[in-house]
PDB file of the backbone (N, CA, C, O) and the ligand in Angstrom, with CONECT records:
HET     ZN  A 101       1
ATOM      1  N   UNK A   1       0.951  -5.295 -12.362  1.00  0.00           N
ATOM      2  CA  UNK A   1       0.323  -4.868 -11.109  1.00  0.00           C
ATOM      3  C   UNK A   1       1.133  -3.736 -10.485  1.00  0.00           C
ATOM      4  O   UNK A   1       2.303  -3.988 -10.198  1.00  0.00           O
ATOM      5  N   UNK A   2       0.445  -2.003 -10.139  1.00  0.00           N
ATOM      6  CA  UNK A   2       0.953  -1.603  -9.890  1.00  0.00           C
ATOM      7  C   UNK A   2       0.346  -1.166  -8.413  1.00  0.00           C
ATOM      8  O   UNK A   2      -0.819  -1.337  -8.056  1.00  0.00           O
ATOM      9  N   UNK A   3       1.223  -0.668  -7.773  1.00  0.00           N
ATOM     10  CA  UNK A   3       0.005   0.330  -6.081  1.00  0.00           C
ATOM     11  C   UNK A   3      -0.806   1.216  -6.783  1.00  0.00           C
ATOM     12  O   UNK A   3      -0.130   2.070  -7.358  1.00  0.00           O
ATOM     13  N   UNK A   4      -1.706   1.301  -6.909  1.00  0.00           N
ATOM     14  CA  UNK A   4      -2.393   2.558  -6.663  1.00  0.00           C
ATOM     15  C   UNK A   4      -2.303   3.793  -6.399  1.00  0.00           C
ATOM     16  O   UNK A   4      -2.636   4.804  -7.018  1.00  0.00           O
ATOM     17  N   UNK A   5      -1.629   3.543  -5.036  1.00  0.00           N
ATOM     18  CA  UNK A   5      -1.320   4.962  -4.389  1.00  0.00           C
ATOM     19  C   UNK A   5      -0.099   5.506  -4.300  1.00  0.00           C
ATOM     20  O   UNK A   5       0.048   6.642  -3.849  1.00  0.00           O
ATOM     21  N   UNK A   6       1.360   4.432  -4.904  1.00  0.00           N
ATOM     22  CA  UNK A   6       2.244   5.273  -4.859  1.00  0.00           C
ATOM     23  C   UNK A   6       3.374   5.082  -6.092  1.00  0.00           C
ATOM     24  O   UNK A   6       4.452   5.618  -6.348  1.00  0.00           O
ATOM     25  N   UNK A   7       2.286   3.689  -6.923  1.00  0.00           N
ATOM     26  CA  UNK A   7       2.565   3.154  -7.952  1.00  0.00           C
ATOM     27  C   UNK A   7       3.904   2.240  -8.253  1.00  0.00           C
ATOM     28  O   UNK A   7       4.355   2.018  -9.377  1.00  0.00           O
ATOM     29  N   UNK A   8       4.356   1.835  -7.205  1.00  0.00           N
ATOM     30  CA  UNK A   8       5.186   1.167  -7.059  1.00  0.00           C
ATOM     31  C   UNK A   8       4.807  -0.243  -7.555  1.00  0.00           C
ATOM     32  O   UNK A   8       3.706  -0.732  -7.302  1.00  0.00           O
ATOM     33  N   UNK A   9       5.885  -0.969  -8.369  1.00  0.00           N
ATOM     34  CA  UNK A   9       5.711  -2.648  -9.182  1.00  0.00           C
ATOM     35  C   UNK A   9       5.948  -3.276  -7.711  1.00  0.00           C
ATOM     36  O   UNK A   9       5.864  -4.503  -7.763  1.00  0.00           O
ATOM     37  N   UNK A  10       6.291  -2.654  -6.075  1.00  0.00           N
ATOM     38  CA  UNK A  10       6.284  -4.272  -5.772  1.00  0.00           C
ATOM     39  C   UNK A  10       5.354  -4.552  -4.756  1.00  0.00           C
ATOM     40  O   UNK A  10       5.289  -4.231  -3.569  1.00  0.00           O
ATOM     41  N   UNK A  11       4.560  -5.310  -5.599  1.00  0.00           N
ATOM     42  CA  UNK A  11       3.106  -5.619  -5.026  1.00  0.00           C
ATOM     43  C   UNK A  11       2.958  -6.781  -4.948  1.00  0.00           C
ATOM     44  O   UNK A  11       2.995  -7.374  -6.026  1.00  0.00           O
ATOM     45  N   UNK A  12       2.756  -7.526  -3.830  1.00  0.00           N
ATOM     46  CA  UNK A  12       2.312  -8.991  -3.772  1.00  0.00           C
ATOM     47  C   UNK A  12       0.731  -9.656  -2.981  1.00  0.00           C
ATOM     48  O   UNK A  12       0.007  -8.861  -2.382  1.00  0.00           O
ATOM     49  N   UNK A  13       0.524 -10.459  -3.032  1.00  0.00           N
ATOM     50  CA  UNK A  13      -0.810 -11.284  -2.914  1.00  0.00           C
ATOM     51  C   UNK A  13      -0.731 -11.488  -1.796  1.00  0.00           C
ATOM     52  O   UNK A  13       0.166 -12.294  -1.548  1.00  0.00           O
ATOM     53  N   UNK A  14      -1.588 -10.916  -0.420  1.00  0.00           N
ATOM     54  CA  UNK A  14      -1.601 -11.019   0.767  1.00  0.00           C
ATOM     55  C   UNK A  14      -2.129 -12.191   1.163  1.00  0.00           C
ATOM     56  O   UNK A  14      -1.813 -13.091   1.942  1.00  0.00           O
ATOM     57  N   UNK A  15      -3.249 -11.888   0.233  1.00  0.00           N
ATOM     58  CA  UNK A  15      -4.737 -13.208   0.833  1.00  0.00           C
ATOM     59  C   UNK A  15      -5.173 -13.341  -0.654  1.00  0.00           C
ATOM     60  O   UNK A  15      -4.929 -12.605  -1.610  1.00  0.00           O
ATOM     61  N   UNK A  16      -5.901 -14.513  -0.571  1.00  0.00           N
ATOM     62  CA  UNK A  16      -6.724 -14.699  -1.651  1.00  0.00           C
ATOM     63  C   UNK A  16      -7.880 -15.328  -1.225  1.00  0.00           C
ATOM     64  O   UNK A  16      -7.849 -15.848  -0.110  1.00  0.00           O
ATOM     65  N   UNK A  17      -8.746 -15.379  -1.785  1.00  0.00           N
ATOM     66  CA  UNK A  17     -10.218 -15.843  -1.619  1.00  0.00           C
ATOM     67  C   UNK A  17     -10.227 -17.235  -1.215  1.00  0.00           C
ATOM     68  O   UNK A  17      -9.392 -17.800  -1.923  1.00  0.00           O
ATOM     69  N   UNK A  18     -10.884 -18.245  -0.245  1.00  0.00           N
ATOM     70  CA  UNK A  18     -11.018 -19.652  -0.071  1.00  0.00           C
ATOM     71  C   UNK A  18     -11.731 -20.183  -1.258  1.00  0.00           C
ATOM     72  O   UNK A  18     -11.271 -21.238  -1.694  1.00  0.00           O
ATOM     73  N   UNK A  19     -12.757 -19.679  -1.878  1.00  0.00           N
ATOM     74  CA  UNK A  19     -13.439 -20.152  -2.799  1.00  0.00           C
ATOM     75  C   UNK A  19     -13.453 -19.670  -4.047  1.00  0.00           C
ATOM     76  O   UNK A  19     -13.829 -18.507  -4.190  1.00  0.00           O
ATOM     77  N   UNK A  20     -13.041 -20.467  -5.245  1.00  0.00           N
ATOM     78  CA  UNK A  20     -12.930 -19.901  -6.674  1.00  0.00           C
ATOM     79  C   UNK A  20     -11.887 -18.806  -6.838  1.00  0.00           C
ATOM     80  O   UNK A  20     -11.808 -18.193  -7.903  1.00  0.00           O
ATOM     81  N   UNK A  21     -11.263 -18.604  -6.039  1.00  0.00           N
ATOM     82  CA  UNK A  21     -10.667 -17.538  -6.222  1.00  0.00           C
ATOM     83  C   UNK A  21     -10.841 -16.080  -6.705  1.00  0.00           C
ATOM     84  O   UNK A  21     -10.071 -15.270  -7.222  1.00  0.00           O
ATOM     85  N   UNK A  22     -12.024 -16.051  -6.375  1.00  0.00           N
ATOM     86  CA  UNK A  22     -12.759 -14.670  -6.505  1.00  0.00           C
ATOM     87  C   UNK A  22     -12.570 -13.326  -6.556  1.00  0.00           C
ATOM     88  O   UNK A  22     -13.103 -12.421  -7.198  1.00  0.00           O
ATOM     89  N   UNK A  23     -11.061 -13.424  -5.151  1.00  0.00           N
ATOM     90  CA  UNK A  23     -10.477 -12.188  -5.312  1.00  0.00           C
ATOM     91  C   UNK A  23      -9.145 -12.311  -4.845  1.00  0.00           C
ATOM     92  O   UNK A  23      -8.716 -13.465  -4.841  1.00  0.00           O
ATOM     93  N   UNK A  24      -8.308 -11.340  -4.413  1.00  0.00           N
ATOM     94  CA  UNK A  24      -7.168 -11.305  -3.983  1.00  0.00           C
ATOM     95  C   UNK A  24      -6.865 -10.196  -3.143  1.00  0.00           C
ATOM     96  O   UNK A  24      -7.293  -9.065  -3.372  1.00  0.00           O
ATOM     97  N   UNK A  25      -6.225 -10.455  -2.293  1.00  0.00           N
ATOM     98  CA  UNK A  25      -6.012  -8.946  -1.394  1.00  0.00           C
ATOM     99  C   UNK A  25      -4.870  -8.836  -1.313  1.00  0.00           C
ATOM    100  O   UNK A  25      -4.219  -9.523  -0.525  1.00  0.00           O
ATOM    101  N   UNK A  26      -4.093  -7.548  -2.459  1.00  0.00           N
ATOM    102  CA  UNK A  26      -2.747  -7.349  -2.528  1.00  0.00           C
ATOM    103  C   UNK A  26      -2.134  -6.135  -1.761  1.00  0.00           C
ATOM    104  O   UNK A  26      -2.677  -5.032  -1.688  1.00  0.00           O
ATOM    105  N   UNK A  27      -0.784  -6.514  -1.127  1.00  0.00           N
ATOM    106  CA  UNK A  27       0.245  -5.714  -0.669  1.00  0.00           C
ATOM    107  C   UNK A  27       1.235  -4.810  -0.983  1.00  0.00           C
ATOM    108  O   UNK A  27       2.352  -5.183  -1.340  1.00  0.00           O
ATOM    109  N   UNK A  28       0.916  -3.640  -0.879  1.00  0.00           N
ATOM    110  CA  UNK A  28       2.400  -2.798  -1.359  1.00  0.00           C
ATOM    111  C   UNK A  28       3.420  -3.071  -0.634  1.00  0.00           C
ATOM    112  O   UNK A  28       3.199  -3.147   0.575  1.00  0.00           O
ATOM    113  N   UNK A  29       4.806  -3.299  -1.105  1.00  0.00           N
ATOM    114  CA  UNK A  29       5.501  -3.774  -0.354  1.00  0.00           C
ATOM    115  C   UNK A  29       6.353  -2.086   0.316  1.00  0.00           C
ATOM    116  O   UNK A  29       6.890  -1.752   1.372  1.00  0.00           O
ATOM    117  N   UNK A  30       6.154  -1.642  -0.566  1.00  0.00           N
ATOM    118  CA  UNK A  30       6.819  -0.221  -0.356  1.00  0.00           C
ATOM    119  C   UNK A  30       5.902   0.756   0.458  1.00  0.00           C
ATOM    120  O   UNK A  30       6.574   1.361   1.293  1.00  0.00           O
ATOM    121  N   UNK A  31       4.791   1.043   0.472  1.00  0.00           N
ATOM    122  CA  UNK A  31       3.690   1.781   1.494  1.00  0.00           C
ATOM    123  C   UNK A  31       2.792   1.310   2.122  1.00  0.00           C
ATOM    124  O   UNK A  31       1.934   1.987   2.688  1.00  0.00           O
ATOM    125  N   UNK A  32       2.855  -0.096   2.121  1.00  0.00           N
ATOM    126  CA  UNK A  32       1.654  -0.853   2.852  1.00  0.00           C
ATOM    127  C   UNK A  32       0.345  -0.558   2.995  1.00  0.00           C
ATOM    128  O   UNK A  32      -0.415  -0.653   3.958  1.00  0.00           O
ATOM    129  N   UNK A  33       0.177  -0.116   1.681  1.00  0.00           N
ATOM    130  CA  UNK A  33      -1.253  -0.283   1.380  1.00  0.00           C
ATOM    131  C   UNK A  33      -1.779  -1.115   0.616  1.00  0.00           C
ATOM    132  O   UNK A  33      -1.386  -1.323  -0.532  1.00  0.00           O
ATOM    133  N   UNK A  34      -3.171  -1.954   1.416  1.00  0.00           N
ATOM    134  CA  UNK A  34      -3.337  -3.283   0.872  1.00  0.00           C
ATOM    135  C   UNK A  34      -4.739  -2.891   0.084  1.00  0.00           C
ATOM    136  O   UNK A  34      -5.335  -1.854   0.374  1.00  0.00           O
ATOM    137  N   UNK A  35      -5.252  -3.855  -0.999  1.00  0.00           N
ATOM    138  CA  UNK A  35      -6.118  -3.503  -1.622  1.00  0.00           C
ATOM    139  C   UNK A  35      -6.451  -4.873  -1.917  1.00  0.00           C
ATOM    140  O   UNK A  35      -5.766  -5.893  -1.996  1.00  0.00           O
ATOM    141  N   UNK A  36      -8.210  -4.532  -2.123  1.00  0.00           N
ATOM    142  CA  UNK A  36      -8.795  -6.461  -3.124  1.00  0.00           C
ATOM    143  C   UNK A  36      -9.057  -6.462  -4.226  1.00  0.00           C
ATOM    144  O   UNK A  36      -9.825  -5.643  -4.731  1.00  0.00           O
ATOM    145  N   UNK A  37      -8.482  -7.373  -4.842  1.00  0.00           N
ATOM    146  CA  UNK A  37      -8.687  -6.426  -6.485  1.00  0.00           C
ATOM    147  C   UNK A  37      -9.967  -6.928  -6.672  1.00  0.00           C
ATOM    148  O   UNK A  37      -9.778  -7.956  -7.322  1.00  0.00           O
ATOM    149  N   UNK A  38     -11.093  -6.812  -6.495  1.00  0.00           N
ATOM    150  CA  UNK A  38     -12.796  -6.235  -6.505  1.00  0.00           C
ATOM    151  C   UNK A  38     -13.253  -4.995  -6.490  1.00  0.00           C
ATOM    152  O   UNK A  38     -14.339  -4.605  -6.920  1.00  0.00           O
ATOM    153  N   UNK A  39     -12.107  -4.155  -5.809  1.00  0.00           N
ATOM    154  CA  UNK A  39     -12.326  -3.084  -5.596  1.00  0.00           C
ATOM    155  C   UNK A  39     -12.183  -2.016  -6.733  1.00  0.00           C
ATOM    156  O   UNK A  39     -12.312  -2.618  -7.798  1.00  0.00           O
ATOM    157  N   UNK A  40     -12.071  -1.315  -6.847  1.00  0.00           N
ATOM    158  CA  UNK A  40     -12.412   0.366  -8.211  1.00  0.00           C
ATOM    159  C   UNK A  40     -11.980   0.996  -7.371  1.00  0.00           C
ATOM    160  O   UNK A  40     -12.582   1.440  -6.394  1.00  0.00           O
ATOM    161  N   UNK A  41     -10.239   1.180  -7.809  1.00  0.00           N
ATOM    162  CA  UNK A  41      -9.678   1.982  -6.778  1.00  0.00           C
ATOM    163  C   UNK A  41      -9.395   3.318  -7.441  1.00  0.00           C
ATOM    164  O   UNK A  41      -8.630   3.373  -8.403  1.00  0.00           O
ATOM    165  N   UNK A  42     -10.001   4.410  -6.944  1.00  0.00           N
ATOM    166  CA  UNK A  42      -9.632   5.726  -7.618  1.00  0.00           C
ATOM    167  C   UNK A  42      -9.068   6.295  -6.101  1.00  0.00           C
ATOM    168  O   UNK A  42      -9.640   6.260  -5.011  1.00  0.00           O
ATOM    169  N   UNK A  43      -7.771   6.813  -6.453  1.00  0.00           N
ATOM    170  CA  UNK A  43      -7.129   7.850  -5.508  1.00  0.00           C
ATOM    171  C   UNK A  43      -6.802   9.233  -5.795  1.00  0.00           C
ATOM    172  O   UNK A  43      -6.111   9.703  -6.699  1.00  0.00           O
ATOM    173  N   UNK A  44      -7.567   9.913  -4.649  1.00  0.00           N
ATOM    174  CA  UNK A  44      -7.162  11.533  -4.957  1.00  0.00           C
ATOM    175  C   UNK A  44      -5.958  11.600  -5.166  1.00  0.00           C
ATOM    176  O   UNK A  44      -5.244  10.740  -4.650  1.00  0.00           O
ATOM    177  N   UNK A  45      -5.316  12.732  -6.058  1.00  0.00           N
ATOM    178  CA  UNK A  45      -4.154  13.126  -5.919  1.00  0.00           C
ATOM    179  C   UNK A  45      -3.309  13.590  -4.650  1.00  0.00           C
ATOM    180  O   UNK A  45      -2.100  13.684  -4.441  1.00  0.00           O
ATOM    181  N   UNK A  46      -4.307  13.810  -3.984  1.00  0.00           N
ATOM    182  CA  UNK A  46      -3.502  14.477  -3.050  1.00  0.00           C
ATOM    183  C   UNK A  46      -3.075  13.539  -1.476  1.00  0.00           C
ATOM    184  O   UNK A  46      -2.556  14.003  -0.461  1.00  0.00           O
ATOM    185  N   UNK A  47      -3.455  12.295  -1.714  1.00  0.00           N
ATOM    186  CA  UNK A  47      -3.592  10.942  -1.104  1.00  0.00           C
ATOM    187  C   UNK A  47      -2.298   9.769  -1.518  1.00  0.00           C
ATOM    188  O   UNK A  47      -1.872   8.875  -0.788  1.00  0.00           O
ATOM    189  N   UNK A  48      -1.868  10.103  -2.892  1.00  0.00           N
ATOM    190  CA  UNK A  48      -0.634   9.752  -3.591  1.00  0.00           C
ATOM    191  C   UNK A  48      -0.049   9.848  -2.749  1.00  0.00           C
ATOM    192  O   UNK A  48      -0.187  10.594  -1.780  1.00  0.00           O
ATOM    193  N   UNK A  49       0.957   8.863  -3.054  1.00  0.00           N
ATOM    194  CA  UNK A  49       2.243   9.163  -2.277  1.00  0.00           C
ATOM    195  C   UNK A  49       3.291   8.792  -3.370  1.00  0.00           C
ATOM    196  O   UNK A  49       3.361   7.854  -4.164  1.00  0.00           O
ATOM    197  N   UNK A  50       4.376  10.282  -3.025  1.00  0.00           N
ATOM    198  CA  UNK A  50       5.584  10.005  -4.144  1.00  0.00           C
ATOM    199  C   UNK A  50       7.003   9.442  -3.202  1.00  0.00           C
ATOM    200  O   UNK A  50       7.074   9.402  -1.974  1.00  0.00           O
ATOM    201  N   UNK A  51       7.770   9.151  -3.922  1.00  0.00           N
ATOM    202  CA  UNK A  51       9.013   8.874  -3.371  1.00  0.00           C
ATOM    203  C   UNK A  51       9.150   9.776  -2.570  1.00  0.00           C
ATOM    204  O   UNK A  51       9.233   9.357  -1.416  1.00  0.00           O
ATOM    205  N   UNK A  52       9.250  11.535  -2.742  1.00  0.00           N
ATOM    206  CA  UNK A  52       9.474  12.385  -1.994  1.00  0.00           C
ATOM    207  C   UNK A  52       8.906  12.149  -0.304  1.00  0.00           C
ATOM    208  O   UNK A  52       9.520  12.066   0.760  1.00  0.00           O
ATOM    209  N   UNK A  53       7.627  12.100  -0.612  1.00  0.00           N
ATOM    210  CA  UNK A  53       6.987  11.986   0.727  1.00  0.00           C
ATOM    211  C   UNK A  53       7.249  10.378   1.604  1.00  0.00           C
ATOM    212  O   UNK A  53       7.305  10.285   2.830  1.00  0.00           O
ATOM    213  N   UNK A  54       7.313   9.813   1.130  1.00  0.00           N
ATOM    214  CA  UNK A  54       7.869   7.919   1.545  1.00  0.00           C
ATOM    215  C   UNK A  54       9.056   8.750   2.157  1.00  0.00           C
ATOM    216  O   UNK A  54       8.995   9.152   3.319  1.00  0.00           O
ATOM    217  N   UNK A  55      10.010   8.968   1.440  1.00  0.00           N
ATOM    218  CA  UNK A  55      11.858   9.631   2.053  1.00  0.00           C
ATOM    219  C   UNK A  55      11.003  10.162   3.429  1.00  0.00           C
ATOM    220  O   UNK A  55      11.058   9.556   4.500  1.00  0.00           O
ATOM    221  N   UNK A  56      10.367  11.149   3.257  1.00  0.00           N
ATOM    222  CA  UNK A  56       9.853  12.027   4.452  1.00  0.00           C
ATOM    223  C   UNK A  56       9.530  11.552   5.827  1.00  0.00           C
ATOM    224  O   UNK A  56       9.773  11.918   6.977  1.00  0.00           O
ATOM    225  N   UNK A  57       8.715  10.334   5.088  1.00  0.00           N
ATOM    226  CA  UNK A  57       8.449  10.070   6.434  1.00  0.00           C
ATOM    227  C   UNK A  57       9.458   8.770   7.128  1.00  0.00           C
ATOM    228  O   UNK A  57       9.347   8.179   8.202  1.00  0.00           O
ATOM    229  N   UNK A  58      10.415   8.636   6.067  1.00  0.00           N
ATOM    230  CA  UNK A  58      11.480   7.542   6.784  1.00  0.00           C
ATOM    231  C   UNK A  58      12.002   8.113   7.848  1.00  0.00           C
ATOM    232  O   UNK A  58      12.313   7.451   8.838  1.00  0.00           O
ATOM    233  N   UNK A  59      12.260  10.241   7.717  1.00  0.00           N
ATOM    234  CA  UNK A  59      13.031  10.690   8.621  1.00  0.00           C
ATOM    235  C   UNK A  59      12.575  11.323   9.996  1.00  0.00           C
ATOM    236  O   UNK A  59      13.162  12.055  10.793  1.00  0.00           O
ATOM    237  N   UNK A  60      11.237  10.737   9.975  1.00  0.00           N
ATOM    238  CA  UNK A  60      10.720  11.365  11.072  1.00  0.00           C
ATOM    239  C   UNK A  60      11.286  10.555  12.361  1.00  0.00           C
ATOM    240  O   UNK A  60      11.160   9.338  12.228  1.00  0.00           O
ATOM    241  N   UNK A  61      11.807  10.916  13.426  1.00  0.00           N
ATOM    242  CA  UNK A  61      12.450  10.498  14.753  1.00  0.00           C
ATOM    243  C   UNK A  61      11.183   9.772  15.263  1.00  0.00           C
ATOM    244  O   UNK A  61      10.080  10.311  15.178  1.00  0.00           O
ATOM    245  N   UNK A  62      11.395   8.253  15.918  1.00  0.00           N
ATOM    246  CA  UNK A  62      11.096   7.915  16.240  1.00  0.00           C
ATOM    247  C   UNK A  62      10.470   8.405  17.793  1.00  0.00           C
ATOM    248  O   UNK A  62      11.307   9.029  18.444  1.00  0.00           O
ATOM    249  N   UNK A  63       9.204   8.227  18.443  1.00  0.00           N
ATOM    250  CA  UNK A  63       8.924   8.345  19.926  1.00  0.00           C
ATOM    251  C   UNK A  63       9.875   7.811  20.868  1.00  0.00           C
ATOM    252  O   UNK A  63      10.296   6.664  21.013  1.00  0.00           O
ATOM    253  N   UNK A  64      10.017   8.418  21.214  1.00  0.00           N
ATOM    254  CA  UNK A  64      11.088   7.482  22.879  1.00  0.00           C
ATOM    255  C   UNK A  64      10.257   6.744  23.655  1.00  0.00           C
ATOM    256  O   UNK A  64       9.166   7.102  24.100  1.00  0.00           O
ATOM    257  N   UNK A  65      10.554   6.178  23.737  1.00  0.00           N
ATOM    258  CA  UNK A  65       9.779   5.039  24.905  1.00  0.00           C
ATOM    259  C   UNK A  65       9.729   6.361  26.221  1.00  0.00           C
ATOM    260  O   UNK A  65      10.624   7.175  26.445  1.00  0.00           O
ATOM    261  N   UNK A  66       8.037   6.203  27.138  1.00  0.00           N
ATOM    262  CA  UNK A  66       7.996   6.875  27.925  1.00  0.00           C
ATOM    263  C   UNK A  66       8.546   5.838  29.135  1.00  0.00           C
ATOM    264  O   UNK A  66       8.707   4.635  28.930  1.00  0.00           O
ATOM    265  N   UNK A  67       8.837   6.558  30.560  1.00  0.00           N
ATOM    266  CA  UNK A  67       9.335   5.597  31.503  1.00  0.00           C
ATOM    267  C   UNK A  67       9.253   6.582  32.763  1.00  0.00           C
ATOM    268  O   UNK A  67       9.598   6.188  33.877  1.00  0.00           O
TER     269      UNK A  67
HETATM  270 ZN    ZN A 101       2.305   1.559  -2.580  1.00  0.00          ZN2+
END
């Protein structure tokens, strides 16, 4: 099981279906993007996300609290 979108292995099982187990709705643990695997996930390239851009946005400065 990989993400989709940034292909990262650590992906885990958010939710799963009450009945039969039908589906599963998994978590990237690394970009938090969740998906059901029912779904046919095709992602643009340009929607990817690489390590580069993840780093990127670790360094963006947080908002200050307004007051
Ligand atoms: Zn991901």
């Amino acid at each position: 099981m990989t993400c989709p979108r940034c292909d990262s292995e650590n992906v885990r099982i958010m939710v799963t279906a009450p009945v039969d187990n039908a589906w599963e709705v998994y978590l990237c643990e690394k970009c938090h993007y969740s998906w059901r695997s029912t779904e046919d996930i095709h992602i643009s390239e340009k929607f990817k996300l690489t390590d580069e851009k993840i780093d990127a946005m670790g360094v963006i400065p947080p908002v200050p609290p307004l007051d």
